[in-house]
N, CA, C and O atoms as a DFTB+ gen file, in Angstrom:
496 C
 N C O
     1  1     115.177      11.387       4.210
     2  2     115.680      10.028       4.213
     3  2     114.645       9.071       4.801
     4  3     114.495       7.978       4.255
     5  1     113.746       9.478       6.134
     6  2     112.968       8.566       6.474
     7  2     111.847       7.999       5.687
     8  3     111.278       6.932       5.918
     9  1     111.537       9.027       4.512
    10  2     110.895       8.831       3.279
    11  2     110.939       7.572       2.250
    12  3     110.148       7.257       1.361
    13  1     111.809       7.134       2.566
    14  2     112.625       5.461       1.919
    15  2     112.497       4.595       2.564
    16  3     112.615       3.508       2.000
    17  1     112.182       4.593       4.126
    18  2     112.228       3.664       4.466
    19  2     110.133       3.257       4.840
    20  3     109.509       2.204       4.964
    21  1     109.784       4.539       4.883
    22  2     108.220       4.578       5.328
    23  2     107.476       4.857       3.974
    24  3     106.274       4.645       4.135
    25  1     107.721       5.188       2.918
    26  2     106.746       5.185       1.584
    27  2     106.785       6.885       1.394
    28  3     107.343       7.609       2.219
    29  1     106.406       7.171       0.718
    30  2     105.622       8.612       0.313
    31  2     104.525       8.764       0.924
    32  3     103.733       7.838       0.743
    33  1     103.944      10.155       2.034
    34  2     103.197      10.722       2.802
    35  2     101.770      10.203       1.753
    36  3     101.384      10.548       0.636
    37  1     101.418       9.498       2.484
    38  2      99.863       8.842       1.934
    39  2      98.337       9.818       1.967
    40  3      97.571      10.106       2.886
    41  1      98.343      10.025       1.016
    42  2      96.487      10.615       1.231
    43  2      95.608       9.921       2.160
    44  3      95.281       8.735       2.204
    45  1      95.205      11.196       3.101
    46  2      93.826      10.291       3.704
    47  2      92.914       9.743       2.864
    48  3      92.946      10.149       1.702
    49  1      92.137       8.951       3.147
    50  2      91.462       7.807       2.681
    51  2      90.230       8.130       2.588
    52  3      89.720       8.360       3.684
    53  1      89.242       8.284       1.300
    54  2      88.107       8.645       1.451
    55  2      87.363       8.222       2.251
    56  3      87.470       7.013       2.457
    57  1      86.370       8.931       2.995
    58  2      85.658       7.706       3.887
    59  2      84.606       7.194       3.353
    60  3      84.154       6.202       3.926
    61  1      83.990       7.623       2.285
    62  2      82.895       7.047       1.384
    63  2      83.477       5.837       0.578
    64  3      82.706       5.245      -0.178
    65  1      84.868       5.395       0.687
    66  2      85.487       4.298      -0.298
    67  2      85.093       3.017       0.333
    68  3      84.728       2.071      -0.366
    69  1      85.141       2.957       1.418
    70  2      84.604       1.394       1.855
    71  2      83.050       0.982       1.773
    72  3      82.548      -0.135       1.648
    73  1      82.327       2.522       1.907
    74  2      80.773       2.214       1.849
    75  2      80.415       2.098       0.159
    76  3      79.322       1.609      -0.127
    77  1      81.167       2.466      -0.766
    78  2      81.362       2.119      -2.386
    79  2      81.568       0.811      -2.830
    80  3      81.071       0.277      -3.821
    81  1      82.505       0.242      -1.843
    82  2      83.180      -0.983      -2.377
    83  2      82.607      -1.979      -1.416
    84  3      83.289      -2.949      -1.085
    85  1      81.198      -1.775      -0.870
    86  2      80.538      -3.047      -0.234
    87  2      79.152      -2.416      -0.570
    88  3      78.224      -3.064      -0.088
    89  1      78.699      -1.060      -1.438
    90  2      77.444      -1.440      -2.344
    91  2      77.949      -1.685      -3.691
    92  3      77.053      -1.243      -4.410
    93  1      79.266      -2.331      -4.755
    94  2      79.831      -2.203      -5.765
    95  2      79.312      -3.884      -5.060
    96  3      78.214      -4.359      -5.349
    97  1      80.111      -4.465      -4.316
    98  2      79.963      -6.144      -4.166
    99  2      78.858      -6.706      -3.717
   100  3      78.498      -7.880      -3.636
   101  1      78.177      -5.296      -3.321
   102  2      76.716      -6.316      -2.655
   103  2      75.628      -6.119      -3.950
   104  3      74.534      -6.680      -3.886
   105  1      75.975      -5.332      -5.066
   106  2      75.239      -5.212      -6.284
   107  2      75.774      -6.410      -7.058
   108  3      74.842      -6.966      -7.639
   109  1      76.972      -7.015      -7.275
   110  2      77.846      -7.687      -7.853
   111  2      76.953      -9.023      -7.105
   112  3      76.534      -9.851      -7.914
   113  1      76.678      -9.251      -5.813
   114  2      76.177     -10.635      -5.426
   115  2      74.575     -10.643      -5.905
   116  3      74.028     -11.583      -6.480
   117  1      73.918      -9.305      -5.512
   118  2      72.468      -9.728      -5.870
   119  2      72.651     -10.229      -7.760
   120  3      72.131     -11.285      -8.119
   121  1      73.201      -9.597      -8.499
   122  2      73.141     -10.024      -9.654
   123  2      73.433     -11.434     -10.317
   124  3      72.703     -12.072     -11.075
   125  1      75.006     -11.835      -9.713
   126  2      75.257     -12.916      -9.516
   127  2      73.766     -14.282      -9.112
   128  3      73.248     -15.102      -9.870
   129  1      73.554     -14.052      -7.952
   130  2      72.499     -14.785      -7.196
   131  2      71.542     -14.947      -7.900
   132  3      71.019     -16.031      -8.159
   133  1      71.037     -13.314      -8.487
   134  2      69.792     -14.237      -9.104
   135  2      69.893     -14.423     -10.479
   136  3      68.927     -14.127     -11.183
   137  1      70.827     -14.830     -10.930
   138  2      70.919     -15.823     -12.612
   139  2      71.265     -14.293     -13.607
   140  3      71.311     -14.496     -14.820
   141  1      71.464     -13.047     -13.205
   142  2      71.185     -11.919     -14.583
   143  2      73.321     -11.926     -14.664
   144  3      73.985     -11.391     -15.551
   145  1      73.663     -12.407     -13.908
   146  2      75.357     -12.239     -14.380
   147  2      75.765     -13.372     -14.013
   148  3      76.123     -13.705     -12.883
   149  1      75.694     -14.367     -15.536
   150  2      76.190     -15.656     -15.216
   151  2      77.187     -16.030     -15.457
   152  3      77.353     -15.536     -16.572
   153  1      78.263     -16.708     -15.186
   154  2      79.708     -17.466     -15.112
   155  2      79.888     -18.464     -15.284
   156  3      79.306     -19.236     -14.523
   157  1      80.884     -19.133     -16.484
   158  2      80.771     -20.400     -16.900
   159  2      82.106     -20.598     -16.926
   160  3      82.645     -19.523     -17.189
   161  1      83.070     -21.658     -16.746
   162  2      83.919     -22.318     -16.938
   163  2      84.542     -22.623     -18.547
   164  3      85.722     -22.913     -18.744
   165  1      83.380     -22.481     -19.771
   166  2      83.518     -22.868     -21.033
   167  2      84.180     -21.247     -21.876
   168  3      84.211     -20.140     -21.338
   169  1      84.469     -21.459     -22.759
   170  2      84.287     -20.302     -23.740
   171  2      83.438     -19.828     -24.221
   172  3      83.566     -18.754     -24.808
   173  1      81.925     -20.671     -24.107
   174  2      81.028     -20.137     -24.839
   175  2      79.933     -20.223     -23.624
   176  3      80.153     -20.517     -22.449
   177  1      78.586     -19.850     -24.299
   178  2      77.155     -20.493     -23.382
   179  2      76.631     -20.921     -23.899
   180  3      76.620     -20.567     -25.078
   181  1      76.115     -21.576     -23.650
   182  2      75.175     -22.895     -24.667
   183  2      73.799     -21.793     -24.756
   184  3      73.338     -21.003     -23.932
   185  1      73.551     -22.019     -25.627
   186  2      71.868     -21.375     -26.505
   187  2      72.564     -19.870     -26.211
   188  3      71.612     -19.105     -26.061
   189  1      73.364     -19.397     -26.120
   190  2      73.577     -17.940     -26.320
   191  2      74.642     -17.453     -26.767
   192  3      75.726     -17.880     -26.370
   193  1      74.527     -16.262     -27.870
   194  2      75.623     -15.974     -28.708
   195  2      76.416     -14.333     -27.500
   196  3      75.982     -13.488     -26.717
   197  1      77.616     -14.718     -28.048
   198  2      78.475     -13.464     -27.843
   199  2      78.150     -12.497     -28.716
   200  3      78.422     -12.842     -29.866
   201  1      77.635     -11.330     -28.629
   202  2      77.362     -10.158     -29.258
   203  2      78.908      -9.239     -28.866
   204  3      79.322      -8.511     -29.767
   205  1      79.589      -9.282     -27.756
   206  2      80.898      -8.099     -27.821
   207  2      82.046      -9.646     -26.410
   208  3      81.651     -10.520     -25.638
   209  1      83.476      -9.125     -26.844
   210  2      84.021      -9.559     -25.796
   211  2      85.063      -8.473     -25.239
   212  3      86.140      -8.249     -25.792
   213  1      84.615      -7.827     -24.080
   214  2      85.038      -7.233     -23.528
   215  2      86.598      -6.897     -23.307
   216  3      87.231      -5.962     -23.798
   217  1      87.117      -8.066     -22.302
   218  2      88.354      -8.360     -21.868
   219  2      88.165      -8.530     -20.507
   220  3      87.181      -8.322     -19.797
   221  1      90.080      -9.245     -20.086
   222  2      89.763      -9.977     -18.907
   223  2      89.538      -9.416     -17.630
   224  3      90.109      -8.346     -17.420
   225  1      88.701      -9.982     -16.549
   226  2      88.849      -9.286     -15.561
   227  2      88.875     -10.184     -14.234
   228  3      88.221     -11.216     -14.086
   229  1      89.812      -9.571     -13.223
   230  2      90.108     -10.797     -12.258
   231  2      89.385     -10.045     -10.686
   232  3      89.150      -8.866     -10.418
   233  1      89.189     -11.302      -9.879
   234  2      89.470     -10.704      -8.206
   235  2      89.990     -11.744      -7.605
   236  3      90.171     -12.912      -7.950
   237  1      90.300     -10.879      -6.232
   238  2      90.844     -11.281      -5.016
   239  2      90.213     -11.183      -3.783
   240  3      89.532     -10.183      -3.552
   241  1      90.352     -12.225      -2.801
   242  2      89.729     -11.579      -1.651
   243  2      90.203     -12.731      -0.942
   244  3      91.160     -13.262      -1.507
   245  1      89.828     -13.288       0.131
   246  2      90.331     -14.094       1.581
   247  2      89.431     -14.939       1.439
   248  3      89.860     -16.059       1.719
   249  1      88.486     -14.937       1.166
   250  2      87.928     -16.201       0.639
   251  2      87.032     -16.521      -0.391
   252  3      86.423     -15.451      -0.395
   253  1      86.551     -17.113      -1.172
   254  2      86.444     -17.716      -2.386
   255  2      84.790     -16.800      -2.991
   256  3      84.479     -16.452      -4.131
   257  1      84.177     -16.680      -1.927
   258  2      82.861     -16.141      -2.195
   259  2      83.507     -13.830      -2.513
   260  3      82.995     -13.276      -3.486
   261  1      84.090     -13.331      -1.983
   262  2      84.891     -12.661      -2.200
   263  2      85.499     -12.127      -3.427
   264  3      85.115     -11.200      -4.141
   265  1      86.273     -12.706      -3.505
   266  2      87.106     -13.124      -5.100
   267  2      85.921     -13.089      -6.101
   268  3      85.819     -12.159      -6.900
   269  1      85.037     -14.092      -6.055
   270  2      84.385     -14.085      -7.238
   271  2      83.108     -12.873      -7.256
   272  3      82.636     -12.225      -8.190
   273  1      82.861     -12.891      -6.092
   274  2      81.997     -11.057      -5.810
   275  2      82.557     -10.284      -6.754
   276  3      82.018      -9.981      -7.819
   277  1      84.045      -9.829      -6.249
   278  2      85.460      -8.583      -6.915
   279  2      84.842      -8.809      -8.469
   280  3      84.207      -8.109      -9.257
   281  1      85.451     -10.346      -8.465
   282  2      85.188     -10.512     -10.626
   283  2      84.048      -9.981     -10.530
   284  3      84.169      -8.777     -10.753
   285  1      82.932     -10.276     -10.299
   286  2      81.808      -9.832     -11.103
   287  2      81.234      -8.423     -11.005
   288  3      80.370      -7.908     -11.716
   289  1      81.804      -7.984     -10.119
   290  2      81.910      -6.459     -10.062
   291  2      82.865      -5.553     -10.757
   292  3      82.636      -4.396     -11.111
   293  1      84.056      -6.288     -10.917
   294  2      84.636      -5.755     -12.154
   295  2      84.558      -5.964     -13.493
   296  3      85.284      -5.487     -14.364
   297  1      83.510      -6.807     -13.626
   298  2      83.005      -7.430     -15.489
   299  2      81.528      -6.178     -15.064
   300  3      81.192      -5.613     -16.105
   301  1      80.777      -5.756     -13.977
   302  2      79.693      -5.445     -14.302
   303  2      80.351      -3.607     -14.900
   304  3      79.806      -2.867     -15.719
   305  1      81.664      -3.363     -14.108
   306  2      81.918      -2.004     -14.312
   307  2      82.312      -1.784     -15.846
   308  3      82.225      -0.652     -16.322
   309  1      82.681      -2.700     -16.504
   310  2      83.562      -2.511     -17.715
   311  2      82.109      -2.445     -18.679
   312  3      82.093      -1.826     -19.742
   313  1      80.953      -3.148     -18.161
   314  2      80.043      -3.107     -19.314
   315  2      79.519      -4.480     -19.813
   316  3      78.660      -4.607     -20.686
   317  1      80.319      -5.786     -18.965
   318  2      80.088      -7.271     -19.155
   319  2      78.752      -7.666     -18.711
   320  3      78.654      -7.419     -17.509
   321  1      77.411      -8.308     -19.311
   322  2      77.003      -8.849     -18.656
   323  2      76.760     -10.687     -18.241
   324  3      75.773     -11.385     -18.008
   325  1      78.258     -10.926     -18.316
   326  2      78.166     -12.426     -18.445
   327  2      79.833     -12.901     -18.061
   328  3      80.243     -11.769     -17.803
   329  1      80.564     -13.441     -17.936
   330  2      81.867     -13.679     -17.819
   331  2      82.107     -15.474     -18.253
   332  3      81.551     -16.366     -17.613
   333  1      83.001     -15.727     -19.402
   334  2      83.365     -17.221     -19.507
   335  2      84.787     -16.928     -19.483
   336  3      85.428     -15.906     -19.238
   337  1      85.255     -18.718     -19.974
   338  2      86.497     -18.851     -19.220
   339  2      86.977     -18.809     -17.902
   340  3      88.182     -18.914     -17.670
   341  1      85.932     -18.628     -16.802
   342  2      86.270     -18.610     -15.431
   343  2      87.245     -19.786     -14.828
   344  3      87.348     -21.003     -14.983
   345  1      87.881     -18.809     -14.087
   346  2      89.482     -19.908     -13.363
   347  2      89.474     -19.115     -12.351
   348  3      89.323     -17.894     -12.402
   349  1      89.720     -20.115     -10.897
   350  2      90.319     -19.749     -10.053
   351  2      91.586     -20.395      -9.363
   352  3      91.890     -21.561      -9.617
   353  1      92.256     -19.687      -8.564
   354  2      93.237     -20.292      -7.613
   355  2      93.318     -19.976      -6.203
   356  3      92.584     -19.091      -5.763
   357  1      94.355     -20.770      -5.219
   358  2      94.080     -20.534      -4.248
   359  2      95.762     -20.469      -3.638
   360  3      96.466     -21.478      -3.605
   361  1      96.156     -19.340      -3.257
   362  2      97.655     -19.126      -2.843
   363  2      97.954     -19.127      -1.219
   364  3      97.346     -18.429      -0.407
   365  1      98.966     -20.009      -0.929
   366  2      98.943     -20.269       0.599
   367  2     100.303     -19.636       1.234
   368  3     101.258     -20.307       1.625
   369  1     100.191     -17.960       1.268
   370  2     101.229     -17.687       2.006
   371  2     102.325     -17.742       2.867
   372  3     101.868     -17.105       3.816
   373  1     103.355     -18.034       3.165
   374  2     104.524     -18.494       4.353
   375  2     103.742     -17.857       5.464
   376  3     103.945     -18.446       6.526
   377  1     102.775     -16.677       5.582
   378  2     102.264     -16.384       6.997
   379  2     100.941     -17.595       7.123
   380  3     100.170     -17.308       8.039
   381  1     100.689     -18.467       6.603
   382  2      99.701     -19.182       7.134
   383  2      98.228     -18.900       6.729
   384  3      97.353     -19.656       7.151
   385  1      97.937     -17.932       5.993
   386  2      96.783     -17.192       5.570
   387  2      96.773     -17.985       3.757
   388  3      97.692     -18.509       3.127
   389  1      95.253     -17.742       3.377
   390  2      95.359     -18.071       2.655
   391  2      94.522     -16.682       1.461
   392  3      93.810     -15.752       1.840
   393  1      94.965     -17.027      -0.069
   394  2      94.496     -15.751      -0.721
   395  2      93.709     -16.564      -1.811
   396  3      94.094     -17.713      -2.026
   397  1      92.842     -16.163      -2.385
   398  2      92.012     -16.641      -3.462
   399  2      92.023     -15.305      -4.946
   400  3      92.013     -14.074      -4.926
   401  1      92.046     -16.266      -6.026
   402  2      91.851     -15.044      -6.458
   403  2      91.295     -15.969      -7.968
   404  3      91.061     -17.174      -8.059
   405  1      91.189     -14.735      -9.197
   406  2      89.861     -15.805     -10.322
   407  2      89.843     -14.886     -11.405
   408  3      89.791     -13.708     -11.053
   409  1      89.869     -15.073     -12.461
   410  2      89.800     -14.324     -13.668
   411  2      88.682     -14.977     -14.497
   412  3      87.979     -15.852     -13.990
   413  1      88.498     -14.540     -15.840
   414  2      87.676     -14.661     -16.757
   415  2      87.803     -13.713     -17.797
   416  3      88.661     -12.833     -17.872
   417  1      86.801     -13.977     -18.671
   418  2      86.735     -12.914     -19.937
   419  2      85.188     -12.397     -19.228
   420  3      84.461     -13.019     -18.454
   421  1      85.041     -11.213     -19.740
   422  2      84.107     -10.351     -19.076
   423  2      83.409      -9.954     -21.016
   424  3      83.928      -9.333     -21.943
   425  1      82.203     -10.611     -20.898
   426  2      81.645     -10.228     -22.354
   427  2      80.045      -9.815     -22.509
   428  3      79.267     -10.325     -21.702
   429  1      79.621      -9.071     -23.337
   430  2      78.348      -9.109     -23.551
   431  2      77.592      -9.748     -24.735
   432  3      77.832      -9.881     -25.935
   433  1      76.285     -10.190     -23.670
   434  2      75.627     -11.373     -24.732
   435  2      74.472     -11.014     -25.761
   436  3      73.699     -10.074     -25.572
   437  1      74.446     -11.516     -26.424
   438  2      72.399     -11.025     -27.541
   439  2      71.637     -10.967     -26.544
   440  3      72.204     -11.557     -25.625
   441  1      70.374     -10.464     -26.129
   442  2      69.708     -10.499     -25.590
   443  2      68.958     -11.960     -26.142
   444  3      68.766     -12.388     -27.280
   445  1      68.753     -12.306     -25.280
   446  2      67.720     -13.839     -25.856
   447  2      66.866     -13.424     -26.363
   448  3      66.206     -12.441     -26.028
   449  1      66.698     -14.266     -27.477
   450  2      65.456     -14.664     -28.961
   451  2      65.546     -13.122     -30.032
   452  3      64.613     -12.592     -30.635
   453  1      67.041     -12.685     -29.979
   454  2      67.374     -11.340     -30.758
   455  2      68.505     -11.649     -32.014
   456  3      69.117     -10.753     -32.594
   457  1      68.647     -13.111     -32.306
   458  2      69.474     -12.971     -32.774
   459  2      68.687     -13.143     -34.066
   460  3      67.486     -13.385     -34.189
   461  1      69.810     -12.930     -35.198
   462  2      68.697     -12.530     -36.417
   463  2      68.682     -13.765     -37.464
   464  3      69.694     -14.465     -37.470
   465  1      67.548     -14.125     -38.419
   466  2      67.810     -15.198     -38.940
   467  2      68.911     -14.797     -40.309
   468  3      69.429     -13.739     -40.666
   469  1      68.955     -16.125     -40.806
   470  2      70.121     -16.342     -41.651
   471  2      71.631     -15.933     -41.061
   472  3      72.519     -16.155     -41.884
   473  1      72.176     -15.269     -39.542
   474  2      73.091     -15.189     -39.330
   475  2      74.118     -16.237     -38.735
   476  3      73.703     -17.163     -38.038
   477  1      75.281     -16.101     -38.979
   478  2      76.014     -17.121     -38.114
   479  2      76.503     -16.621     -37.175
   480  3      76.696     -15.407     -37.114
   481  1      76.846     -17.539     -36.132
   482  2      77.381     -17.006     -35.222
   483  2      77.543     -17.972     -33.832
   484  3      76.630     -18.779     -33.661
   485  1      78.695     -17.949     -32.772
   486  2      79.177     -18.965     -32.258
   487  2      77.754     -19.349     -30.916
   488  3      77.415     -18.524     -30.068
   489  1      77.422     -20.111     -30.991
   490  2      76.760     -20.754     -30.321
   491  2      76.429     -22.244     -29.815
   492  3      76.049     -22.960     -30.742
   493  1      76.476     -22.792     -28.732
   494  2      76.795     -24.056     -28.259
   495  2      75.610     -24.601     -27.462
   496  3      75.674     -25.716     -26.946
């Protein structure tokens, strides 16, 4: 019965999971930072075509730099190297804390100056 009120007996916790999930976000920022996983607000990128669109992928975190770390670490795992449509929000709990969190489409792009002539294809 005390089982209902406390959850199901929890697995210990890897201890390699936190040192994963702060080189997963600190790979996610160097990429970010220096221009190779870029994020746009639009549907498209200007001078560059969508070659695949993945699907969506969101984060969360406590504050805003966080959140968008999570996204781009979860567009880099799926195979994205680019994310549009980016949105975020910002949720203000009854405890006083606040939560951030941000989605996008997670897609991969042509490599620049690969695209082929006579083709069409969406570009802005």
């Amino acid at each position: 019965m005390l089982s209902l009120f406390t959850g199901a007996q929890r697995q210990p916790k890897d201890p390699n999971e936190e040192l994963k999930r702060g080189q997963r976000l600190q790979h996610a920022k160097e990429m970010f930072y220096s221009g190779r996983l870029p994020v746009v607000t639009t549907p498209a990128m200007k001078g560059r075509r969508i070659k695949k669109v993945i699907g969506l992928v969101h984060g969360r975190g406590y504050d805003a730099e966080c959140a968008l770390l999570s996204l781009a670490a979860s567009a880099m795992e799926i195979g994205g190297d680019a994310i549009i449509g980016y949105q975020e929000a910002v949720a203000f709990p009854p405890d006083g804390s606040k939560s951030f969190s941000c989605y996008g489409t997670a897609v991969v792009l042509e490599k620049a100056g690969a695209s082929k002539p006579g083709r069409r294809g969406v570009t802005h």
